[in-house]
N, C-alpha and C positions, 0 to 999 in steps of 0.2 A: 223751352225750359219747362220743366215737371211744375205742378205744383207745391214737391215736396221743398224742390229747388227756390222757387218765389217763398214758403213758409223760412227757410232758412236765412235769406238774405233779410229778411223784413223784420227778423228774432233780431237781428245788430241794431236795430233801429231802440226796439224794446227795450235788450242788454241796456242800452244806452240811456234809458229811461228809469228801468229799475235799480240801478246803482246797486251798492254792496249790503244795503239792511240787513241783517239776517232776522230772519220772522221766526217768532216758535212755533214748536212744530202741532202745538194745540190750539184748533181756531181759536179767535178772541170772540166772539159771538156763544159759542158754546152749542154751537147750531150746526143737524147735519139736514139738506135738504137732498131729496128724492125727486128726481125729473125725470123728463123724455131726453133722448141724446138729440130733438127737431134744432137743425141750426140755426132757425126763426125765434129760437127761445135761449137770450144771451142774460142769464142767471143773476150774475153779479149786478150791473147796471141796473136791473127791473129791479133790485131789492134792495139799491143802493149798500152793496157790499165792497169792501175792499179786499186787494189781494190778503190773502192768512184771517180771515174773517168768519170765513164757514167751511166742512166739509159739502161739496154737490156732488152729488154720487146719481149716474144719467144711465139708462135704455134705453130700450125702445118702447116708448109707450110710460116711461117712468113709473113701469110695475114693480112691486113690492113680489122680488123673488127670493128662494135660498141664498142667492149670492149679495141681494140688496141688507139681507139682513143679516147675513158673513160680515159686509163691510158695516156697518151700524155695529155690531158686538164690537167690531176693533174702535170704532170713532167713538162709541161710549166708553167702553173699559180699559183701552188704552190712553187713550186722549180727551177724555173730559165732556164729551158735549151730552148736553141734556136736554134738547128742545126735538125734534124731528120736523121739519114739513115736508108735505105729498102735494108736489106742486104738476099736478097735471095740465092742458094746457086744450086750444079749442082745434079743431082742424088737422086731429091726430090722425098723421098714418096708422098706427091702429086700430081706426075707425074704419079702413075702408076692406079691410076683408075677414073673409067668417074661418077660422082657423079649421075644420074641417075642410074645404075649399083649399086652404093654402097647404095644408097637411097633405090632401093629394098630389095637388100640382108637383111639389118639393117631389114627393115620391117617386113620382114619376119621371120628373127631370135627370134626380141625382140616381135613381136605382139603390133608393135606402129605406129601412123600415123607419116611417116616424110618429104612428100610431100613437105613443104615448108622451108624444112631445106636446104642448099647450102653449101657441106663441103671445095668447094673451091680450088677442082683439078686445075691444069693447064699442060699443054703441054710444051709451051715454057718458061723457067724461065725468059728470057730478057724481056719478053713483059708480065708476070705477075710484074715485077719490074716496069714495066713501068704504068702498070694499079692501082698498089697501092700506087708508087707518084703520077698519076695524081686523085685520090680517096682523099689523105693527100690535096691536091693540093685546089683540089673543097670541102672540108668543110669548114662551115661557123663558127667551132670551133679551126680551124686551124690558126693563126694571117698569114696574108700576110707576114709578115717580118722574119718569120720563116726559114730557109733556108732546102729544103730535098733535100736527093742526094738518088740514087737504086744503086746497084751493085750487082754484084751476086761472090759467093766465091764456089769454086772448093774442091770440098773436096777431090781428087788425090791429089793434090799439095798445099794447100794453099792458093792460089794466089786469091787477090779481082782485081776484075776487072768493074770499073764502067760502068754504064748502063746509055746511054743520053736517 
């Protein structure tokens, strides 16, 4: 059996848990958070959230891209939320390679030019948190009155710990 197949049979169990609430379709939180997509790092529970609570919006690396702040314009001006956090995390796969490095590799494998592609490694997690609020910070699609906070979450322990 797939594991697409075990994710479907284990959703009846869910259904079965979630019953019929209908949630609105604007977090209650007012909160959209920015992650890594690491499956060491389960969102909701480390921030004591509930389903329809916050938008989490996840990569690789929980970089602050064109598309992280695509979906941020819709979460703010469509749907209400006013807070941001940049919840990066320790033990990042995008710590362990130098994007020129990887930039060849790809190149070579796939036979494609990706020279001006930036997959957006980083070294120090604190000071990658620090560089994608001050990115949130400096768009001119970002409302001044927005509030963003960085922190980085330990995936040994748990533990969030904010980034000034």
């Amino acid at each position: 059996m797939s594991y697409f197949e075990n994710f479907i049979k284990a959703n009846q169990a869910y259904v079965n848990l979630h019953g019929r609430a209908h949630l609105p379709i604007k977090p209650k939180t007012k909160v959209a958070i920015i992650t890594c997509m690491d499956s060491r790092l389960h969102v909701a529970p480390a921030l004591g959230l509930a389903l329809g609570d916050a938008h989490i919006l996840r990569n690789a690396g929980g970089r602050v891209t064109e598309d992280m702040i695509r979906s941020l314009v819709i979460s703010q001006q469509q749907l209400g939320t006013r807070e941001v956090i940049v919840l990066h995390h320790t033990d990042c796969g995008a710590q362990t390679f130098e994007n020129a490095d990887f930039v060849a590799d790809l190149e070579g494998r796939f036979q494609v030019d990706l020279q001006n592609q930036d997959f957006l490694p980083f070294k120090d997690v604190e000071e990658s948190v620090r560089q994608d609020v001050a990115l949130l910070k400096s768009s001119p699609l970002i409302p001044e009155d927005v509030t963003i906070f960085g922190a980085v979450y330990d995936v040994d322990t748990g533990r969030i710990s904010p980034v000034q």
